[in-house]
C-alpha positions in Angstrom: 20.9 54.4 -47.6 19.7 52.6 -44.3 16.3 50.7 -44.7 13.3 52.9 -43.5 11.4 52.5 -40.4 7.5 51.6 -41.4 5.1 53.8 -39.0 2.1 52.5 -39.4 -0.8 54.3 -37.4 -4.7 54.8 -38.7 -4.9 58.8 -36.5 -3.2 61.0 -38.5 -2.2 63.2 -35.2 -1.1 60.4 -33.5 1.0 59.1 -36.5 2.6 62.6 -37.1 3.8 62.4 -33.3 4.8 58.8 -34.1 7.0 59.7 -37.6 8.7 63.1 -35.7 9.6 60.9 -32.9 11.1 58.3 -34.7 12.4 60.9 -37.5 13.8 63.0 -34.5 16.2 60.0 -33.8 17.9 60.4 -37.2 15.9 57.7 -39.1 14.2 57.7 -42.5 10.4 57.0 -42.4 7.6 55.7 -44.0 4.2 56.1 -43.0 0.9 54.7 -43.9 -2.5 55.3 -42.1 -3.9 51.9 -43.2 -2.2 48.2 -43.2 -3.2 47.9 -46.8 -0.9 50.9 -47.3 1.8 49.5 -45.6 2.2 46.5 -46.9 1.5 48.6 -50.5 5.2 50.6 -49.3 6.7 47.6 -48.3 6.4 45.7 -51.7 9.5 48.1 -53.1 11.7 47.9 -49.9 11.9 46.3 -46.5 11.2 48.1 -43.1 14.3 47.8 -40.7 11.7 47.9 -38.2 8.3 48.7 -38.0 6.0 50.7 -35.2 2.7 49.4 -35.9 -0.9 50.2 -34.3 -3.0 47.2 -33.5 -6.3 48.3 -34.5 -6.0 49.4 -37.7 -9.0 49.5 -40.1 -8.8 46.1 -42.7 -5.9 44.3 -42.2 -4.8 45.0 -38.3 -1.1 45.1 -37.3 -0.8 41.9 -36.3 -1.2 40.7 -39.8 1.1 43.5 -41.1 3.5 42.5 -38.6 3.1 38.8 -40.0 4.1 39.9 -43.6 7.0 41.7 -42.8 9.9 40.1 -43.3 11.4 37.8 -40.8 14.2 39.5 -38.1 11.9 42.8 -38.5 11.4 44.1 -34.8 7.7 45.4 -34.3 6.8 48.0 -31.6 2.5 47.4 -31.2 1.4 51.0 -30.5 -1.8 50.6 -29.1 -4.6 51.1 -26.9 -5.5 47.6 -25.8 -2.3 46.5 -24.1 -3.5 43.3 -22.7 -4.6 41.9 -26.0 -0.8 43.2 -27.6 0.8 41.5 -24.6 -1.4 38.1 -25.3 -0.9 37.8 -28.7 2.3 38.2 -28.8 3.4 35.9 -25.9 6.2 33.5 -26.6 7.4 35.6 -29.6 10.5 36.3 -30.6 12.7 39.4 -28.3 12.1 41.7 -31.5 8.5 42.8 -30.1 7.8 45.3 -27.8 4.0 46.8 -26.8 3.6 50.3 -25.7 0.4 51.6 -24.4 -1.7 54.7 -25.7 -1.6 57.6 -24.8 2.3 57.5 -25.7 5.0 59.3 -23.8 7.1 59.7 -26.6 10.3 58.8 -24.2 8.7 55.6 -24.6 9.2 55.1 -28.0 12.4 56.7 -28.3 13.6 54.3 -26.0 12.1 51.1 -27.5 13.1 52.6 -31.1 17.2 52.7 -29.5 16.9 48.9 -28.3 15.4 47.8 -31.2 17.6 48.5 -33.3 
């Protein structure tokens, strides 16, 4: 079975659009409404990539992002697009930041070059 794609998003509407989008596409996914959860789900398997809000309540997507492991592309879902874009300046190609609201032809479309 393929590795799961980690959906990570604190609004449960939101992350329900998020999962049917990326489930839509033919991929497995987990979800977790917290980073604490996340990284919880990702102690038993590794994300093949991960679609991650920014401002998450406790540990934030960027440090989520962090513990994943390394080669894991990370799509920053989020509504504070110039902070995204300047922390993750000079990273690797396997990041990509989509503003909120979504247009989920966004995501669909970073979800295909990602992986």
């Amino acid at each position: 079975m393929a590795r799961p794609v980690l959906v990570v998003e604190d609004d449960p509407g939101v992350r329900e659009l998020l999962v049917s989008i990326v489930a839509d596409q033919g991929y497995r996914v987990l979800e977790a409404g917290t980073g604490e959860a996340a990284l919880d789900l990702m102690e038993d398997e590794s994300a093949q990539l991960a679609v991650l809000d920014v401002g998450l309540p406790g540990i934030d997507g960027f440090a989520v992002a962090d513990r994943l492991d390394p080669g894991v592309p990370v799509i920053y879902v989020t509504g504070d697009p110039i902070r995204a874009y300047a922390h993750v300046k000079g990273k690797t190609s396997n990041v990509q930041v989509l503003p909120k609201p979504l247009a989920p032809e966004l995501l669909e479309h970073a979800v295909s070059t990602a992986l």
